[in-house]
C-alpha positions as a printed Julia matrix, in Angstrom:
279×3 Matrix{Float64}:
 -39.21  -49.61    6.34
 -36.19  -51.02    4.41
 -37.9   -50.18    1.19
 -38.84  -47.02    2.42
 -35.59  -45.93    3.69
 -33.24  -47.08    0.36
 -35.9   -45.11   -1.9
 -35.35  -41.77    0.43
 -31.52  -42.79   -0.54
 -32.06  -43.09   -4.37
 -34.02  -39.93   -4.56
 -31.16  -38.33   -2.65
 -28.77  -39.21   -4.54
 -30.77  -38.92   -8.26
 -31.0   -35.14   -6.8
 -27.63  -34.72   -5.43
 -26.58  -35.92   -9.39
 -28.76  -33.74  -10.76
 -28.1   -30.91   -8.56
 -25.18  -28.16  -10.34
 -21.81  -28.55   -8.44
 -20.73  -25.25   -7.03
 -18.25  -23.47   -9.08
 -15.18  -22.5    -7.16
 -13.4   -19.54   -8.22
 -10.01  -19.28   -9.7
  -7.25  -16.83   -7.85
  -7.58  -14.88  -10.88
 -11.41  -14.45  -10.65
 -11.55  -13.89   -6.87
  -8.54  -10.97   -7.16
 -10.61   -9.69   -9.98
 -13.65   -9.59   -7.94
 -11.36   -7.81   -4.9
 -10.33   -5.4    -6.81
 -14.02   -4.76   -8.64
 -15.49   -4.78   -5.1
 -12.62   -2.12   -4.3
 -13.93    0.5    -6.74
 -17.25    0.28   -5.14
 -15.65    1.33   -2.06
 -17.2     4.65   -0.46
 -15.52    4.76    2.68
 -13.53    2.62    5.03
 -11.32    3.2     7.95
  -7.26    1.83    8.61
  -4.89    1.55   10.65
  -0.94    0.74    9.82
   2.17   -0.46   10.83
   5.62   -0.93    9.31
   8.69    0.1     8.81
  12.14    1.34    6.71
  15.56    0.48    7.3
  17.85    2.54    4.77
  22.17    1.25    4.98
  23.96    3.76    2.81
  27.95    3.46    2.34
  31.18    5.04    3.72
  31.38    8.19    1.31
  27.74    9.1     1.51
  27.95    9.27    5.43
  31.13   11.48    5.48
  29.44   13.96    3.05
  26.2    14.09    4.85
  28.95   14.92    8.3
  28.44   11.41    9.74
  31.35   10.78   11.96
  30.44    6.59   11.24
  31.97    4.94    8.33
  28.37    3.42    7.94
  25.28    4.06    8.8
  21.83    2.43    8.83
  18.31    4.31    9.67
  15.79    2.44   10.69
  12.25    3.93   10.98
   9.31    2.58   12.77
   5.81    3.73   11.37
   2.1     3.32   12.84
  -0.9     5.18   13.03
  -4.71    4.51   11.69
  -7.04    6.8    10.1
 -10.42    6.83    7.81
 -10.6     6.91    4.02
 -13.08    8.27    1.13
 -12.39    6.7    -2.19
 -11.24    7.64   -4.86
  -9.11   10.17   -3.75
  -8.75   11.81   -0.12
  -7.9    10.01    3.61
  -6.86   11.74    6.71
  -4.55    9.66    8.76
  -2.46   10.37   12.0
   1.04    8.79   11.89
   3.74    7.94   14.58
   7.42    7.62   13.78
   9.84    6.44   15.73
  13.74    6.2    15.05
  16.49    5.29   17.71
  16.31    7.95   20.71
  13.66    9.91   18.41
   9.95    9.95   17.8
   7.31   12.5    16.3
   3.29   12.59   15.16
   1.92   14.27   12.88
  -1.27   14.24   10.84
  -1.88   13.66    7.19
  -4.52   14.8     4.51
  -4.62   14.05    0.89
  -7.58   15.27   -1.07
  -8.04   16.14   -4.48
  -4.1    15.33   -5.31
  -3.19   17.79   -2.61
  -1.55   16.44    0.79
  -1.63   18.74    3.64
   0.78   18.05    6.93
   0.66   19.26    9.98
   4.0    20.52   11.3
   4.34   18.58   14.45
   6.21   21.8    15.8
   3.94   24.7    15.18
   0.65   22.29   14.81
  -0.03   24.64   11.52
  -0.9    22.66    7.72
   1.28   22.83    5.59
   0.46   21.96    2.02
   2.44   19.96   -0.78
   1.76   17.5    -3.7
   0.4    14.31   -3.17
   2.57   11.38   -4.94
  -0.65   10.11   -6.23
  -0.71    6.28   -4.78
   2.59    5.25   -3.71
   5.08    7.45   -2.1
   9.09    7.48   -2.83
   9.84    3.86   -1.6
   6.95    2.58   -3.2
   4.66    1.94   -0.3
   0.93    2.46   -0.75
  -1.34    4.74    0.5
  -4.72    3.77    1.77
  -6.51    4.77   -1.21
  -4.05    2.85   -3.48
  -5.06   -0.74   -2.64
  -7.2    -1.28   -5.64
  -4.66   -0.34   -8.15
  -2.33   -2.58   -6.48
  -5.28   -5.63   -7.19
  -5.95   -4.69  -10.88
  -2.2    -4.66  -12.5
  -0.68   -7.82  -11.39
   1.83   -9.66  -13.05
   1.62  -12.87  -11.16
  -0.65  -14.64   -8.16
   0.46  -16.81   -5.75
  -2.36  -18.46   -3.84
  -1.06  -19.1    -0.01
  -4.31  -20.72    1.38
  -7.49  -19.71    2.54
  -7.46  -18.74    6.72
  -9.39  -16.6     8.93
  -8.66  -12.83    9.48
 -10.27  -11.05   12.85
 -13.39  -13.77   12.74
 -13.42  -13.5     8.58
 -13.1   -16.03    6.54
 -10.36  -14.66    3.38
  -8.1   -15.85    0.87
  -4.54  -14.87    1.27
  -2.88  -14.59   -1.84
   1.38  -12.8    -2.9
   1.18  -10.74   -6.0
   3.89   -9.74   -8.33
   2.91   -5.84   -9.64
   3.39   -5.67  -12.74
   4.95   -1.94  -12.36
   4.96   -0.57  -15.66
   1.03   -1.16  -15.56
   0.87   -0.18  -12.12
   2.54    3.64  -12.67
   0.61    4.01  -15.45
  -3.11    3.42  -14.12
  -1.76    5.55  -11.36
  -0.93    8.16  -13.37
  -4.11    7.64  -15.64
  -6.28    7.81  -12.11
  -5.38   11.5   -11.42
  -1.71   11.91   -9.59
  -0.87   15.04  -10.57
   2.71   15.3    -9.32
   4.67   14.48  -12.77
   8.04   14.89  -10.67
   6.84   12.47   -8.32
   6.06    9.46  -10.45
   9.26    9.91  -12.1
  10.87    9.19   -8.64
   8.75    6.22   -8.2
   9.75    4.66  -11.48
  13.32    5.47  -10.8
  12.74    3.75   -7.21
  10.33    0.79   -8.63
  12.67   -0.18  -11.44
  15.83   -0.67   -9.1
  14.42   -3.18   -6.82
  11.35   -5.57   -6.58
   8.0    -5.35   -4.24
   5.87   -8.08   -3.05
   2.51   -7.9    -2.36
  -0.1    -9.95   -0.16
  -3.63   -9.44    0.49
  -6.56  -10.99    2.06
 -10.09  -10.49    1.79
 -13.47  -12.04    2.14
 -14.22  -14.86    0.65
 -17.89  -14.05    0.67
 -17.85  -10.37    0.02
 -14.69   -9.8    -1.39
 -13.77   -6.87    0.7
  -9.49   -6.67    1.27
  -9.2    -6.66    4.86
  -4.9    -6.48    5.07
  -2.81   -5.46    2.52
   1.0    -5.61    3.08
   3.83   -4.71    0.69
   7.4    -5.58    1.15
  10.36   -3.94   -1.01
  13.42   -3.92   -1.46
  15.56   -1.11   -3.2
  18.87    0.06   -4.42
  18.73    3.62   -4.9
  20.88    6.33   -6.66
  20.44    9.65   -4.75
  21.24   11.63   -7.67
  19.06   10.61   -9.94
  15.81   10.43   -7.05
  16.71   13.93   -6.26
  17.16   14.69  -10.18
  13.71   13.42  -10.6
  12.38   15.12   -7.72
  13.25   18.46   -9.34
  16.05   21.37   -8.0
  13.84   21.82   -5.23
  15.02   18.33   -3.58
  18.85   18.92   -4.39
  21.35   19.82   -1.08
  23.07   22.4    -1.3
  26.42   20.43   -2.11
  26.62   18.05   -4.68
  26.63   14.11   -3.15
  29.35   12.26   -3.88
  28.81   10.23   -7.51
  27.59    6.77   -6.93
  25.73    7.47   -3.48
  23.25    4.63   -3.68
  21.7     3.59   -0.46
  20.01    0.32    0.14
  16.28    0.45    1.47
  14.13   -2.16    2.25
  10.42   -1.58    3.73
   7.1    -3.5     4.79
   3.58   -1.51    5.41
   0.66   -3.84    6.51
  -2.71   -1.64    6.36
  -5.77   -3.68    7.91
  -9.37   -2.02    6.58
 -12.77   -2.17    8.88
 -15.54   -0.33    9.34
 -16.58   -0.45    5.3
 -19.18    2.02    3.94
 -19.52    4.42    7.7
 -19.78    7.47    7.59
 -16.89    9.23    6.83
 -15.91   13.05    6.63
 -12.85   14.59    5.19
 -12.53   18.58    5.53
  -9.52   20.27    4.18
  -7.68   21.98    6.78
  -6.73   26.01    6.58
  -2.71   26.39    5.3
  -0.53   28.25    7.15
């Protein structure tokens, strides 16, 4: 029996020697496979929360008739919605602000975004920003864009996620990269993207992420930013159409920061986007 038994354990082991180790994959290879996995996407439902707290100075509030010598906005955002890659989502938003709250609706397809006045409940059509709107923060579709141009990865530790097993890892954009594989991937709104270069290159944004270990799917993605930003020259790139009527006050730079966290589920359902009648 002794014989027996320590010949089961040499056989075990000869195999276990034999036997290729399992390759582990690098942060680079894993976020490469995320964001690979992401373009395969047909279809996945969301739901968001976050916020934006905007402080701007003395001067600016007395020419916008703000009897405070500062002010800060704060702005509460949730909602959820459904997506179809590469390029539309529907998506019903809350906002709240201090004594002040509205919902509305949202639908982007094509490069188009259509809202619904939460007055007269009629569409109301405009151009989509194409990824990322003016402070930077992503749109459900965006998420694998945000995956492929990277500057830097920062691996925080595997976890669990809602029963999943992911890896959590902070990424750097690398934002030159970034606006121009959004531009490349069909946003249309040229005035737009100026105004998110002006707003990218005068602060910094963090991302983090987690998804499957297994199947690579991103299951959160949250950004956090933080901007100082010249009204003149973000209405300047916006285009005439953006400008007050009287000129603000040279040097009106408010300071933003914001955070988004969008979770994804329901991969691959079934998913239909109509575009709604204008007007």
């Amino acid at each position: 029996m002794k014989r027996l038994l320590a010949s089961l354990v040499m056989v075990a082991a000869l195999a276990a020697c034999g036997a290729p180790l399992a390759k582990s994959e690098t942060p680079q290879q894993a976020l490469a496979a995320a964001a690979q996995r992401a373009s395969q996407l047909k279809s996945a439902k969301f739901d968001f929360n976050g916020g934006v707290t905007m402080t701007f100075p003395a001067a600016l509030a007395q020419s916008l008739g703000q009897s405070s010598s500062n002010g800060t906005l704060v702005v509460n955002l949730s909602g959820n919605g459904e997506a179809q890659f590469p390029d539309r989502y529907h998506a019903g938003l809350n906002a709240k602000m201090t004594g002040f709250s509205v919902a509305t609706e949202v639908i982007v397809a094509n490069g188009q975004a259509y809202v619904k006045n939460p007055i007269t409940n009629k569409w109301q059509a405009s151009s989509a920003s194409g990824g990322l709107d003016q402070l930077g923060q992503p749109d459900p579709l965006s998420y694998d864009q945000l995956l492929k141009n990277v500057q830097s990865i920062k691996d925080l530790g595997d976890t669990s996620l809602n029963g999943t097993a992911v890896h959590h890892y902070q990424l750097t954009p690398d934002k030159a990269k970034l606006l121009a594989s959004l531009n490349k991937s069909g946003a249309k709104n040229a005035q737009a993207l100026a105004a998110m270069k002006q707003v990218l290159d005068s602060g910094t944004m963090t991302v983090e992420v987690w998804f499957g270990k297994d199947d690579h799917l991103a299951r959160r993605l949250s950004t956090d930013a933080s901007y100082a930003i010249d009204l003149n020259q973000l209405l300047g790139a916006l285009g005439s159409a953006a400008t007050p009527s009287r000129a603000l006050p040279a040097g009106s730079t408010i300071h933003a920061t914001a955070r988004v966290a969008i979770n994804y589920h329901d991969f691959d359902a079934p998913v239909t986007i109509s575009i709604p009648p204008v007007g």
